[in-house]
C-alpha positions as CSV (number, residue, x, y, z in Angstrom):
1,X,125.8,-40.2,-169.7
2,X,123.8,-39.5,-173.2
3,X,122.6,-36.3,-173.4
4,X,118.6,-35.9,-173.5
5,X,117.1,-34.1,-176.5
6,X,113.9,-31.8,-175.0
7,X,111.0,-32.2,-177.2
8,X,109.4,-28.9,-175.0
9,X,108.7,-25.9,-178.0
10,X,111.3,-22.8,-176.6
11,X,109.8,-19.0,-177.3
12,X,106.9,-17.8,-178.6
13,X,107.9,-18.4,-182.7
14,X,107.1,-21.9,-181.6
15,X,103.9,-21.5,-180.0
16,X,103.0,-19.3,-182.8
17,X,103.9,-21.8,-185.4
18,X,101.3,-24.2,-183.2
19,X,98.6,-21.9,-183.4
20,X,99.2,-21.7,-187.5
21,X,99.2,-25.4,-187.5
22,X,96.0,-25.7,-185.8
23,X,94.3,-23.3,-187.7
24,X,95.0,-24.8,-190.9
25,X,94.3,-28.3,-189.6
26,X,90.8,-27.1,-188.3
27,X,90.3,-25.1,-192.0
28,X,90.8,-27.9,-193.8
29,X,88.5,-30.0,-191.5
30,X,85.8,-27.9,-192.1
31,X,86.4,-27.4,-195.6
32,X,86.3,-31.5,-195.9
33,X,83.1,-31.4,-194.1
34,X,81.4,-29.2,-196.8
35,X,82.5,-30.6,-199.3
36,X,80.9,-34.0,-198.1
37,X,77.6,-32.3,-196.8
38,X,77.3,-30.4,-200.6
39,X,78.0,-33.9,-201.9
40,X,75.0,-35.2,-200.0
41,X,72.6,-31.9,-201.2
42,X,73.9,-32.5,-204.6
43,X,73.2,-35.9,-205.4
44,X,70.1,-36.4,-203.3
45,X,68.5,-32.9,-204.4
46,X,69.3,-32.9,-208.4
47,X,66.3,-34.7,-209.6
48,X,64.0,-32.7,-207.3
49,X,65.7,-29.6,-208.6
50,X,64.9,-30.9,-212.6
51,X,61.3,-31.8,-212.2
52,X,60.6,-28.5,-210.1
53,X,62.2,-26.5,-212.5
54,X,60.2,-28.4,-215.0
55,X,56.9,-27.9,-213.3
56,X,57.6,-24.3,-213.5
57,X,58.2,-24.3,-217.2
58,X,55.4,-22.9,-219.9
59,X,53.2,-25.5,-220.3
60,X,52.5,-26.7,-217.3
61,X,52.8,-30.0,-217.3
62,X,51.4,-32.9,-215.3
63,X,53.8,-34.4,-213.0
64,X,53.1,-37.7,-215.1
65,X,54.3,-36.3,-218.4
66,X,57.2,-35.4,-216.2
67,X,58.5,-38.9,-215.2
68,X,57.3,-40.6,-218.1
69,X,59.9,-41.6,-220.9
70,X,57.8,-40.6,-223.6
């Protein structure tokens, strides 16, 4: 008869090594995740930023003069 290979973790090191595994995995979830939801903020809230931060500049100018080319 072949011999069967157990696939069952023995001692703790194992379940320790686990854990490790899973806390990584769930760190670099949640790093991924803010990276995508400070992509969002960053290319959706930019151009607000600029023409707020213009706004607030000496002289005040119109919101016009702000989005015009010119």
């Amino acid at each position: 008869m072949a011999s069967t290979i157990s696939l069952k973790a023995k001692g703790k090191s194992s379940n320790k090594k686990a854990e490790d595994r899973s806390a990584i995995d769930s760190l670099k979830e949640w790093t991924t995740w803010g990276i995508k939801k400070t992509k969002v903020i960053a290319h959706y809230g930019f151009i607000p930023l600029i023409i707020i931060i213009g706004m607030n500049s000496d002289p005040k100018p119109q919101l016009s003069q702000l989005l015009s080319p010119k």
